[in-house]
C-alpha positions as CSV (number, residue, x, y, z in Angstrom):
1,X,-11.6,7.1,7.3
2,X,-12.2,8.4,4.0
3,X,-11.4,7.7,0.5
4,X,-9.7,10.2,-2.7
5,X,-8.8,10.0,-6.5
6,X,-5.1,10.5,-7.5
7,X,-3.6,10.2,-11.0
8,X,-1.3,6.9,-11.0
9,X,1.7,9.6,-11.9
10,X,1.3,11.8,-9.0
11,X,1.0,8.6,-7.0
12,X,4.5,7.4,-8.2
13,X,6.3,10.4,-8.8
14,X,5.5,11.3,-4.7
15,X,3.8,13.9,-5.8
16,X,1.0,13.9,-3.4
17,X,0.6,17.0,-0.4
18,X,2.7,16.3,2.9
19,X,-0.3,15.7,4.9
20,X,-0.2,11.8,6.4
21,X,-2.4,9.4,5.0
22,X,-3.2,8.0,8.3
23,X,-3.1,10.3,10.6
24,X,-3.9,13.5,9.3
25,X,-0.8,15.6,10.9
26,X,1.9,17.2,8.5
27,X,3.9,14.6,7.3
28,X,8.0,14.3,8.0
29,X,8.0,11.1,6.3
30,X,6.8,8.6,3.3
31,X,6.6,4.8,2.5
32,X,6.5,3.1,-1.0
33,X,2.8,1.0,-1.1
34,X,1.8,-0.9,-3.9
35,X,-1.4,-1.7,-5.1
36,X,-3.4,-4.2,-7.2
37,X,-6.7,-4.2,-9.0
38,X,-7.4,-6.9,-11.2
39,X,-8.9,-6.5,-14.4
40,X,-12.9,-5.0,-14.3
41,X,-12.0,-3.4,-10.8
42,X,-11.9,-5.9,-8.3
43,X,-9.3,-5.4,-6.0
44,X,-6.7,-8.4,-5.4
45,X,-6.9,-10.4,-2.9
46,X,-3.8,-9.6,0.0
47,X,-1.8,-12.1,1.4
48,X,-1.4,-12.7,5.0
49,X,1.4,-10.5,4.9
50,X,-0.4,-7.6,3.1
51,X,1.3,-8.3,-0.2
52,X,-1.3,-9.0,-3.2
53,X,-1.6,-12.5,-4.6
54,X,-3.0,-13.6,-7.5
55,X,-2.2,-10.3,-9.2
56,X,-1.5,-11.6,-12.6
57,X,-2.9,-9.8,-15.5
58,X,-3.8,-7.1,-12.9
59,X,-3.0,-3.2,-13.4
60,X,-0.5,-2.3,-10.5
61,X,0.9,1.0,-9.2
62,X,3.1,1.8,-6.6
63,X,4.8,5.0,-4.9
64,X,5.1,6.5,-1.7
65,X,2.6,8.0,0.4
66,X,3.4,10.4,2.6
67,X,3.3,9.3,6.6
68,X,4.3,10.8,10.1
69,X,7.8,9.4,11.0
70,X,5.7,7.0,13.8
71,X,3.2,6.0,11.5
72,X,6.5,5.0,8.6
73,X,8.1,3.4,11.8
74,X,4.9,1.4,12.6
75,X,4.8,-0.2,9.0
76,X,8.0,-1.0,9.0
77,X,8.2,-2.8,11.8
78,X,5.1,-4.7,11.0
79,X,6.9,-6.2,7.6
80,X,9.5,-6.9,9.3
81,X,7.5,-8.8,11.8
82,X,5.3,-10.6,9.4
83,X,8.7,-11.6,6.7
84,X,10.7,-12.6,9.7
85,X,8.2,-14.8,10.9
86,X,6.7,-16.5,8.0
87,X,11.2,-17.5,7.0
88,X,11.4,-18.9,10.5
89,X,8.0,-20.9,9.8
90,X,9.2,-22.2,6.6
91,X,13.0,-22.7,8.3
92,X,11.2,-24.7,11.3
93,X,9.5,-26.4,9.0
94,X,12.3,-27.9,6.8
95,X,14.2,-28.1,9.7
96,X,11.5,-30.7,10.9
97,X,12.1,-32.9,8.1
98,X,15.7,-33.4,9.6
99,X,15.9,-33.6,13.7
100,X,15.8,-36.4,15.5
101,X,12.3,-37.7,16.3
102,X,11.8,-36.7,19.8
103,X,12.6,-32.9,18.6
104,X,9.9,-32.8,16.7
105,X,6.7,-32.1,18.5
106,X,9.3,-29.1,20.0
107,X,10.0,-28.2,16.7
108,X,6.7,-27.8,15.1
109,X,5.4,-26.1,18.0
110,X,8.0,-23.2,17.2
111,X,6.9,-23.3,13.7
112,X,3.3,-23.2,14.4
113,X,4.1,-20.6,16.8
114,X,6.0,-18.3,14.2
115,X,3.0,-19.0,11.9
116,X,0.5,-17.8,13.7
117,X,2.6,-14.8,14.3
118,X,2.9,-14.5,10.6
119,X,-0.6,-14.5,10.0
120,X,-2.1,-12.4,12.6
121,X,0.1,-9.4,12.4
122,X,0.1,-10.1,8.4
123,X,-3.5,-9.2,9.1
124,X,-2.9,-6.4,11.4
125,X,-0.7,-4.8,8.7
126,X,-3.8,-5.7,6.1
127,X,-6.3,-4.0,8.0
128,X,-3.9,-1.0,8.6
129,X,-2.3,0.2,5.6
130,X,-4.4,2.2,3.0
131,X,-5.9,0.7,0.3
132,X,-6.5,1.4,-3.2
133,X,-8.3,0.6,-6.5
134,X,-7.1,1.5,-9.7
135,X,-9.1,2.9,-12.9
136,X,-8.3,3.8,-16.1
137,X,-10.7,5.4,-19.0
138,X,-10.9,4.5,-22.9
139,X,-7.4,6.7,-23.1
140,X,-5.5,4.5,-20.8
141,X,-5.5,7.5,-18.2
142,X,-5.2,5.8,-15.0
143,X,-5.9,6.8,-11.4
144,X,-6.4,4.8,-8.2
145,X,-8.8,5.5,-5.4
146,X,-7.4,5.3,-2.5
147,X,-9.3,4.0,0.6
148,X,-8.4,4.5,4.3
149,X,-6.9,7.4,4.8
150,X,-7.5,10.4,6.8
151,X,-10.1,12.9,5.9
152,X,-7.2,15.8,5.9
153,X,-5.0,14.2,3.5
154,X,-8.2,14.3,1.4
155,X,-8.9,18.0,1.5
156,X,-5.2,18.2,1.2
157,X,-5.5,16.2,-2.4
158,X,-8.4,18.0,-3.5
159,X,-6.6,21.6,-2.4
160,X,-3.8,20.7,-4.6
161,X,-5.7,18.9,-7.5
162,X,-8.5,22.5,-7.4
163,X,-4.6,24.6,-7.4
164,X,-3.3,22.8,-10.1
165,X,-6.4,22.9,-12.1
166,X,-6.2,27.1,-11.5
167,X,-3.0,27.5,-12.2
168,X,-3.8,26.1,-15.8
169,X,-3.8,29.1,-18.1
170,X,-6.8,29.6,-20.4
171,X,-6.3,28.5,-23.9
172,X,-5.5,31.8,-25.9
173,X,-8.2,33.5,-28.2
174,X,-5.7,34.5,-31.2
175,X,-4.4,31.1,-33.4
176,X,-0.2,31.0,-33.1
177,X,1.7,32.9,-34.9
178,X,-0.9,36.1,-35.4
């Protein structure tokens, strides 16, 4: 996997080519992600469900990145998986504090069980998704490297970002109004 720069706009106005991040094909789909870098460029530290923690006083972004409908599908189902499990943990759990005592070893084995779901697809969907650190200069301009993806969506990102830069018209010679 590779890594590539994008302008925090372009990241949240979907802006980016419609090549999947993961998988390199042309993408027919996209899924929001959000990111977190704490101050000095340290990226948070994710949750066993993939979401940041300890992101206060961080710089965030988030917008969609475009994937392959099975690739969308597949992390999806994996927050689902790791949201569902970690309620029925914490339902078990409180539920344990009210069943009759010779429940309870049956009980806490269900909520150990759908903790240790919780936490290993959590860091399944971790290890998966893309990652990013974000960046901004003296003017506040702020990008976010991305980390993880596919070596086409790169060229893809730098084809677009080498159009857009041509596509710029050269300032003119003559001041306005002459």
């Amino acid at each position: 996997m590779a890594e590539v720069s994008v302008w925090i706009n372009e990241l949240q106005a979907g802006a980016l080519p419609s090549v999947c991040v993961k998988s390199g094909r042309a993408a027919g789909a996209a899924l929001t992600f959000r990111f977190v870098t704490k101050r000095g460029g340290v990226q948070a530290v994710e949750g066993l469900s993939g979401l940041p923690i300890g992101a206060w006083g961080a710089r965030t972004a988030s917008g969609p990145l475009p994937l392959t409908k099975r690739w969308r599908a597949t992390f999806i189902v994996l927050r689902a998986v790791v949201i569902s499990a970690a309620a029925t943990a914490v339902l078990l759990f409180l539920v344990l504090q009210v069943v009759p005592a010779s429940w309870a070893p049956s009980v806490l084995g269900l909520a150990g069980g759908a903790f240790a779901v919780f936490a290993v697809i959590g860091l399944l969907y971790s290890a998966m998704r893309p990652k990013g650190t974000i960046h901004a200069d003296a003017r506040n301009q702020s990008w976010i490297l991305l980390s993880d993806v596919h070596p086409n969506f790169v060229s893809a990102v730098e084809a677009m970002e080498a159009g857009a830069v041509n596509s710029q018209e050269a300032p003119s010679e003559q001041s306005p109004g002459i």
